[in-house]
Steps between C-alpha positions, in 0.01 A plus 500: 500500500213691342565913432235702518305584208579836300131601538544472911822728448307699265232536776709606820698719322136714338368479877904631647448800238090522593609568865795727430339719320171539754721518790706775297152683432381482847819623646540791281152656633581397874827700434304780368274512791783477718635820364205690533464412940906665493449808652593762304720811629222669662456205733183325339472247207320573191185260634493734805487771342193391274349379815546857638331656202217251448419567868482857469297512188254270627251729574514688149411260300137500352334161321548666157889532580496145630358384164764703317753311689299180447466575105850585489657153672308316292788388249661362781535131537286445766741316745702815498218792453477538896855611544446671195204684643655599800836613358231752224279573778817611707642746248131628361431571915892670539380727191159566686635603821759718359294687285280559798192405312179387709477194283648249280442635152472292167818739393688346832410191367630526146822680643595257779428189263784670265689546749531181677526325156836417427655602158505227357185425552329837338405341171241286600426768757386748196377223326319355778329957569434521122309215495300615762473823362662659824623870408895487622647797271560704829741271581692388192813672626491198785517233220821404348 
């Protein structure tokens, strides 16, 4: 009998780690968006609640606060910088609303994208306003 060749062995077992690893990948963000429909103590998930604040700050925002939020995704890979925009819009609208302003200001904007940046992510997030020349020294005490 004939074995198989060491380059067919060789093969399966690149393709057996190939698919490991992307089914590891995959499962890891459907876990994470699995945590965030939990609800939390309060009764409501984390999604819900940026539902319930994108909803009420619909009507605040203006186009030049929409282009803000549009400028400010824009590092985002774009197969995630929906979710991305929604989560940012969410907090940016929270701040709105509870501030009782009339509008969406460029200053929500700024705040709200610090905000709903995680930590380890604020690097690139300076990086990212200094290149753009985006004035965020109001809120360097956000930024570890």
């Amino acid at each position: 009998m004939k074995s198989t060749p060491d380059w067919f062995m060789y093969f399966i077992g690149f393709w057996t780690v190939v698919l490991v690893l992307s089914m590891s990948v995959g499962g890891f963000f459907m876990f994470r968006k699995f945590l965030k429909v939990l609800p939390q103590r309060d009764g409501k998930s984390k999604l819900d609640w940026q539902n319930y604040w994108v909803e009420r700050s619909r009507e605040l925002w203006t186009d030049e606060s929409k282009d803000m939020l549009h400028k400010l995704v824009s590092p985002v890979p774009t197969p995630f910088r929906d979710i991305a925009s929604h989560s940012i819009a969410a907090k940016i609208g929270q701040l709105a609303v509870e501030s009782g302003s009339s509008e969406v200001t460029t200053a929500h904007c700024i705040e709200g994208y610090i905000r709903a940046t995680p930590p380890r992510d604020h690097n690139s997030l300076k990086a990212f306003l200094d290149k753009n020349r985006i004035d965020y020294s109001a809120y360097n005490h956000l930024l570890k």
